[in-house]
PLY file of the C-alpha trace (Angstrom):
ply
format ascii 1.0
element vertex 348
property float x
property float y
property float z
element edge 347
property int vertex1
property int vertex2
end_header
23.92 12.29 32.14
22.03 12.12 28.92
22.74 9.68 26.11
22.54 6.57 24.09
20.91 3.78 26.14
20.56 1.42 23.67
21.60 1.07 19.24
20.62 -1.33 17.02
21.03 -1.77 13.18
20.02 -3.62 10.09
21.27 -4.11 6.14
19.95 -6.24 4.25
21.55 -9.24 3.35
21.39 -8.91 -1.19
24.25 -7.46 -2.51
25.62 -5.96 -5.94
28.81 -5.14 -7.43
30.10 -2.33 -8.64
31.60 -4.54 -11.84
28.35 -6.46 -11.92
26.78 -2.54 -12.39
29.47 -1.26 -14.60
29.40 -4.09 -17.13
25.73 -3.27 -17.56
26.60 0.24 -18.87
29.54 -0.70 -20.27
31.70 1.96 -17.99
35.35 0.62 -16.34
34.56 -1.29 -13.06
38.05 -0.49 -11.34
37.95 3.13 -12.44
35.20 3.59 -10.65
35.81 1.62 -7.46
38.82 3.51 -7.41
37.51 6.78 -7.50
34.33 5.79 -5.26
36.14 3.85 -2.72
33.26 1.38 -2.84
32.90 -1.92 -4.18
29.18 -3.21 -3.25
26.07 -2.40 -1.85
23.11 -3.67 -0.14
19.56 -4.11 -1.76
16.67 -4.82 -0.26
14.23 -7.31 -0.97
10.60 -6.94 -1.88
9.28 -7.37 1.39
11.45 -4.91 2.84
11.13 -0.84 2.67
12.57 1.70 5.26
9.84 1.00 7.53
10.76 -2.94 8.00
14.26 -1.91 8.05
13.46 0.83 10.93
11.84 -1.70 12.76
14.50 -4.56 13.15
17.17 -1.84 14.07
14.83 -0.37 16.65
14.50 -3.95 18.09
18.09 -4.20 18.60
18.16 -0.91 20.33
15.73 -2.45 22.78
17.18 -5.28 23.72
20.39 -3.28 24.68
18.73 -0.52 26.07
16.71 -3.31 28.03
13.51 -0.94 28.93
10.18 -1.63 28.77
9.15 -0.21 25.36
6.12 1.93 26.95
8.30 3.96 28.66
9.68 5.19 25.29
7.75 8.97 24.67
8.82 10.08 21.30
9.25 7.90 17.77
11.01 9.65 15.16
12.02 8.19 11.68
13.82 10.26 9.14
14.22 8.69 6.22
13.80 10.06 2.15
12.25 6.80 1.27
9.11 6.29 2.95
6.33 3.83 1.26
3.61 5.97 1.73
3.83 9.64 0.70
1.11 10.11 2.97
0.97 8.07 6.09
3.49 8.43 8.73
5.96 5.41 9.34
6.85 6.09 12.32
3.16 5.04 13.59
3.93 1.85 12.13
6.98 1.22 13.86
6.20 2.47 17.39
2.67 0.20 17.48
5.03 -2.82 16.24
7.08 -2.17 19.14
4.62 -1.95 21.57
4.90 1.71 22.24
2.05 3.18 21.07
-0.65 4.47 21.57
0.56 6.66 24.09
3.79 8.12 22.26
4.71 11.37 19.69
5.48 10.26 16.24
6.55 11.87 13.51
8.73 11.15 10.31
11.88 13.71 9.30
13.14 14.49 6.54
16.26 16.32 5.32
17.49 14.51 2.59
20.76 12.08 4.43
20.98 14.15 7.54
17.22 13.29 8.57
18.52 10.18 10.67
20.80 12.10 12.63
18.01 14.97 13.13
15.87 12.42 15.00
18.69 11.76 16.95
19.08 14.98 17.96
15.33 15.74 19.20
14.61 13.04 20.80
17.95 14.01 22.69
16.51 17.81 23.72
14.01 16.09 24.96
15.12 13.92 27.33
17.47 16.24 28.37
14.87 18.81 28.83
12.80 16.33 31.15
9.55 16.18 28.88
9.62 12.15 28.09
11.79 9.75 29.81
13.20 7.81 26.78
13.29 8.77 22.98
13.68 6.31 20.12
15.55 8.31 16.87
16.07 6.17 13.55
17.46 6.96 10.35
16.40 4.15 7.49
16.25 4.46 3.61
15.96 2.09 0.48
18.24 4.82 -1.70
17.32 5.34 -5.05
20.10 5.69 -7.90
18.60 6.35 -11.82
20.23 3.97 -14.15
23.52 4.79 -15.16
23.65 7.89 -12.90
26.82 7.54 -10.62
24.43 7.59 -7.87
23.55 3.88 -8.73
26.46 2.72 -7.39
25.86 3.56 -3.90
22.73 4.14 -3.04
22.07 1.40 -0.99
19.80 0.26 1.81
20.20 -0.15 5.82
19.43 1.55 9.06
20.19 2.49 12.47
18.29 3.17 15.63
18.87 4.74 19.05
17.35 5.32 22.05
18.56 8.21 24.34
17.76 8.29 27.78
19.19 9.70 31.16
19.82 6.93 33.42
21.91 3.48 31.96
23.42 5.63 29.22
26.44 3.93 26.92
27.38 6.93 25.55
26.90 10.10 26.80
26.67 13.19 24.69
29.26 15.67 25.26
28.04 18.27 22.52
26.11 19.29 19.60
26.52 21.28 17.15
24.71 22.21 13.66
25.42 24.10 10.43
23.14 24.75 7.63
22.82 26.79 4.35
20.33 26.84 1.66
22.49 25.05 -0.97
20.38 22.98 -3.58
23.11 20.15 -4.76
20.69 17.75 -4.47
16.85 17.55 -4.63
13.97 15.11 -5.93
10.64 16.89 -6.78
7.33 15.12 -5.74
6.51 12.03 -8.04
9.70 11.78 -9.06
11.13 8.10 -9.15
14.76 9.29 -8.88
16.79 12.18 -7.39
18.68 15.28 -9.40
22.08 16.36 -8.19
24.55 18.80 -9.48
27.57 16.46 -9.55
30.72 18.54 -9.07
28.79 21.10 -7.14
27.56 18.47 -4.46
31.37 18.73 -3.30
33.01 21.77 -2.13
29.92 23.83 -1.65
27.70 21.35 0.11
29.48 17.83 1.19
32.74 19.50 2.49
31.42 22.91 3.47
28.95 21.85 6.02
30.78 18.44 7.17
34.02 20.55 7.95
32.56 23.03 9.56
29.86 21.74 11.11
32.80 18.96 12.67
35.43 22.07 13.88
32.16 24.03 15.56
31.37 20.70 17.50
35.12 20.14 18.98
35.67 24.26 19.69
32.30 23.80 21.78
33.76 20.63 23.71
36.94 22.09 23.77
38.44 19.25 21.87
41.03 18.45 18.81
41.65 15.52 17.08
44.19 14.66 19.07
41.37 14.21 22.06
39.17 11.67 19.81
38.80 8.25 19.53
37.16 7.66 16.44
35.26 9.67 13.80
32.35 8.68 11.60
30.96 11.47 8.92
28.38 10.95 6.45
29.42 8.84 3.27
27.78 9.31 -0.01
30.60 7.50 -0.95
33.92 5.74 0.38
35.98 9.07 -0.58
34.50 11.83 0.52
34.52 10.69 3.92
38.23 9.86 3.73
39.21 13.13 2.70
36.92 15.17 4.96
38.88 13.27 7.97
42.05 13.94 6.47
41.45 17.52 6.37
40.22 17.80 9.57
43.51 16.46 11.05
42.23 12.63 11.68
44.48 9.07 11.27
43.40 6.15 9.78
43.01 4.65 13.00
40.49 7.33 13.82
38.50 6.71 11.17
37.94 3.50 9.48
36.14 1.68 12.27
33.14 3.86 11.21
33.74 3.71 7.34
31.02 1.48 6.04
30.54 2.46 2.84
33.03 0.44 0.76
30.98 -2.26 2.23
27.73 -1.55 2.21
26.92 1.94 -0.21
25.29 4.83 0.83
22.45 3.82 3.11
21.19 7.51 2.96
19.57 9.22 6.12
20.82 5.38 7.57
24.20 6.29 6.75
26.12 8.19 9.54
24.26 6.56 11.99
25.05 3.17 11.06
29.29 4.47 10.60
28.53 5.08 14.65
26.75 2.05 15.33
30.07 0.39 13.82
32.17 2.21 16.54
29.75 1.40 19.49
30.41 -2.24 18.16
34.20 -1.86 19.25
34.49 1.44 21.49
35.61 1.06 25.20
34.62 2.84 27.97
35.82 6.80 27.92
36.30 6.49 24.27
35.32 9.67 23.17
33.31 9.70 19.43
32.60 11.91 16.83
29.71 12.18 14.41
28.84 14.52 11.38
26.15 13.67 9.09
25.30 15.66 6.37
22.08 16.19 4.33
21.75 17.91 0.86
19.83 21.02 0.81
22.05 21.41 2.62
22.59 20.76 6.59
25.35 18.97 9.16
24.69 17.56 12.25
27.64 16.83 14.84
27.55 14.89 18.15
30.39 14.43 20.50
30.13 10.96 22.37
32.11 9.60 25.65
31.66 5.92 26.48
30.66 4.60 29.37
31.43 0.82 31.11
27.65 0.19 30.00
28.31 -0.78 26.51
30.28 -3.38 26.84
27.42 -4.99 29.81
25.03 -4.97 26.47
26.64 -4.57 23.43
26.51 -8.47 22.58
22.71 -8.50 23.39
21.89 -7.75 19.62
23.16 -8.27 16.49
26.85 -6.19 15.65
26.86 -4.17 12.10
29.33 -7.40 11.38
27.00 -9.51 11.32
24.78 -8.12 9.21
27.10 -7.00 7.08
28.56 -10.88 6.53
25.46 -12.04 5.28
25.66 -11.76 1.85
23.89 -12.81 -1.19
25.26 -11.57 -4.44
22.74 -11.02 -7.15
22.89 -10.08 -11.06
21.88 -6.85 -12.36
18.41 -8.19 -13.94
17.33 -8.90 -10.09
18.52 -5.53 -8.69
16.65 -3.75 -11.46
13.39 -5.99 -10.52
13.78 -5.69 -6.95
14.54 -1.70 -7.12
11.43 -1.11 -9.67
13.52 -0.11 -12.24
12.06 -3.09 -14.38
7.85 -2.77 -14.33
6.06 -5.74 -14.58
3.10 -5.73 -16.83
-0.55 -5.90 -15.15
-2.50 -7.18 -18.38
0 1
1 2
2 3
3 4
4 5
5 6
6 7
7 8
8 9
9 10
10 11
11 12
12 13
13 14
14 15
15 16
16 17
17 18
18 19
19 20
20 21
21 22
22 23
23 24
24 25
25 26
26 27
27 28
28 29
29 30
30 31
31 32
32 33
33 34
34 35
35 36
36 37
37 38
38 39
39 40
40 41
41 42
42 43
43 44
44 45
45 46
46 47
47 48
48 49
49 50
50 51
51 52
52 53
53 54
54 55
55 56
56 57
57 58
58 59
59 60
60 61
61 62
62 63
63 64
64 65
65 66
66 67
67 68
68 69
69 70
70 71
71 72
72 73
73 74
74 75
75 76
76 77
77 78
78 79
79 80
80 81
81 82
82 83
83 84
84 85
85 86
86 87
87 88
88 89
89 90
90 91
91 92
92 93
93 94
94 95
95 96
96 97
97 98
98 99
99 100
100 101
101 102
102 103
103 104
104 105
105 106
106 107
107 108
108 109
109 110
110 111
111 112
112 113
113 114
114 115
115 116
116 117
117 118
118 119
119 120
120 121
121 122
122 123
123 124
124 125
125 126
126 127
127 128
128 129
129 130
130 131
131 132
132 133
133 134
134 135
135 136
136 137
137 138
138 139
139 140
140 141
141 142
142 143
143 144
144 145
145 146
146 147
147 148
148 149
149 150
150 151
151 152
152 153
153 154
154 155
155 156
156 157
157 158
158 159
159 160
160 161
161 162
162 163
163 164
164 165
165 166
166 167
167 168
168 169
169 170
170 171
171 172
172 173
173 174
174 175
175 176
176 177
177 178
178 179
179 180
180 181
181 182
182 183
183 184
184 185
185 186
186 187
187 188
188 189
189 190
190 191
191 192
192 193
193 194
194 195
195 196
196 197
197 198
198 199
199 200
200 201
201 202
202 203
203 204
204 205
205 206
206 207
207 208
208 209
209 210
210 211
211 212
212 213
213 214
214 215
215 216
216 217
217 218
218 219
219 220
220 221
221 222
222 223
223 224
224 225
225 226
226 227
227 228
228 229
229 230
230 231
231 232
232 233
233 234
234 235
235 236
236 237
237 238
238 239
239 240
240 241
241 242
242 243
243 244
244 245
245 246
246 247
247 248
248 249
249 250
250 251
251 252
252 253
253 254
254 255
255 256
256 257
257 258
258 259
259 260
260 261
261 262
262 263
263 264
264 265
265 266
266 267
267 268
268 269
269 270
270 271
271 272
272 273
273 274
274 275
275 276
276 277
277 278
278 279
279 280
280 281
281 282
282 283
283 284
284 285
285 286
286 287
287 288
288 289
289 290
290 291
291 292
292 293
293 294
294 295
295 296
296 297
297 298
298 299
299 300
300 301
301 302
302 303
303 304
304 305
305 306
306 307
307 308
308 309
309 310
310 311
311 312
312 313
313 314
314 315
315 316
316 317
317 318
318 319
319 320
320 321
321 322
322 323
323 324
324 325
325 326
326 327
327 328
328 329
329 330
330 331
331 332
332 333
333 334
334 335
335 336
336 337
337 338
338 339
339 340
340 341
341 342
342 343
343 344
344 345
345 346
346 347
């Protein structure tokens, strides 16, 4: 049996409106929740960048997993907001933990999918027997230029979690990727803020590659809808998520324990992954979960998960996504431009 043996997660506690953003640019608040489906979003402080919040969600994951960190082999972070454009974070993060030196690191990236990709290596391999545990995070400080309907969602957060063979929580059942070279979304080196082709980000590349990349995962399992618990998919914002369930034949039920972000924005390569960690917070044992992130450029990742009577024996041992998500401390726009660099203080 190979699996999840321990998930943790973290989102910062500032938060922003959606009116609070609107009234800046003088565009209609409840238009725009309405047709986002989202009505805040995390922001991170100064002090914290995807590599602080990839190491408080990997924490959690340990203390559920409860393994000694050294036996962890592989460190992945994927993330499209790294501090350094060149130094790894993931170096950072395993020698915090204790893991290093004697560990692979690396850092992914594939625009919001590159969470889910870590997932999904560290997984091969385990399975394939060449480390014993493997430690896959997805964590980003999303960047939104001013006015661009991308600023009201891209938000912070992460999610971290350790497969493993023996102890597992949830098992994986199957895999299953799809990918096509479709540009919707891209941000060239030194640029501040990322370039999307707004309609075109839909159809071609959100609902093309979630969709299919979801059906390909259930015909290899031999599932339907009918034989899932819950679903989580990627969520650049509260609506396409919705709809991509609907099509694929969920109910509600099925999929709003993952939907986070109304809540919490579009935490970027963080994003599926922390929709899941939302499920693991509730699931019972032989619940069976889905997963499909996506990542522009454009790529979908889909896991099929069974529960085991583990996860509720360590679930409480770390923080839930509720609690994290209760924290909240509402700030003006002034303070999210400061705190997101979009206001640059003078050195002279």
């Amino acid at each position: 049996m190979t699996g999840i043996v321990g998930y943790g997660c973290y989102v910062p506690k500032r938060r922003i409106k959606v009116e609070e953003i609107a009234a800046q640019w003088g565009e209609d608040a409840e238009s725009l929740k309405s047709s986002l489906l989202v009505r805040e979003k995390t922001v991170p402080a100064k002090d914290e960048d995807s590599v602080t919040i990839a190491y408080e969600a990997a924490r959690n994951a340990l203390k559920r997993a409860e393994i000694d960190p050294k036996e962890i082999g592989a460190v992945y972070i994927g993330s499209e907001s790294k501090p350094y454009a060149v130094k790894p974070s993931a170096t950072i993060v395993a020698d915090a933990l204790g893991i290093a030196p004697v560990v692979h690191v690396a850092d992914y990236e594939f625009a919001c999918k590159a969470g889910s990709e870590t997932v999904f290596v560290v997984y091969g391999l385990v399975k394939s027997g060449e480390i014993k545990y493997g430690l896959g995070i997805g964590s980003d400080t999303s960047q939104g230029a001013p006015k661009d309907p991308l600023e009201y969602t891209a938000a912070a957060g992460g999610a971290a979690f350790i497969m493993g063979n023996d102890n597992v929580l949830a098992e994986v059942v199957a895999t299953y990727s799809y990918t096509t070279d479709t540009p919707d979304f891209w941000r060239r080196d030194g640029q501040s803020y990322p370039t999307h082709t707004g309609p075109f980000t839909g159809a071609p590349a959100y609902f093309n590659h979630t969709l299919n990349s979801a059906k390909g995962v259930m015909e290899k399992a031999k599932m339907t809808p009918k034989d899932i618990t819950y679903c989580v998919f990627h969520q650049p914002n509260g609506a396409f998520p919705l709809r991509a369930s609907k099509m694929l034949g969920f109910k509600k039920e099925q999929f709003e324990p993952g939907w986070v972000a109304p809540y919490i924005g579009n935490t970027y390569s963080g994003c599926s992954l922390l929709g899941l960690a939302s499920v693991l917070d509730i699931a019972k044992a032989n619940d069976i979960i889905l997963v499909t992130s996506f990542g522009s450029g454009a790529g979908s990742d889909s896991f099929i998960f069974k529960v085991t009577e583990r996860l509720a024996k360590v679930r409480n041992n770390a923080p839930l996504l509720k609690h994290y998500a209760d924290r909240k401390q509402y700030i003006n726009y002034a303070n999210y431009a400061f705190l997101r660099g979009k206001i640059k203080m003078r050195e002279d």
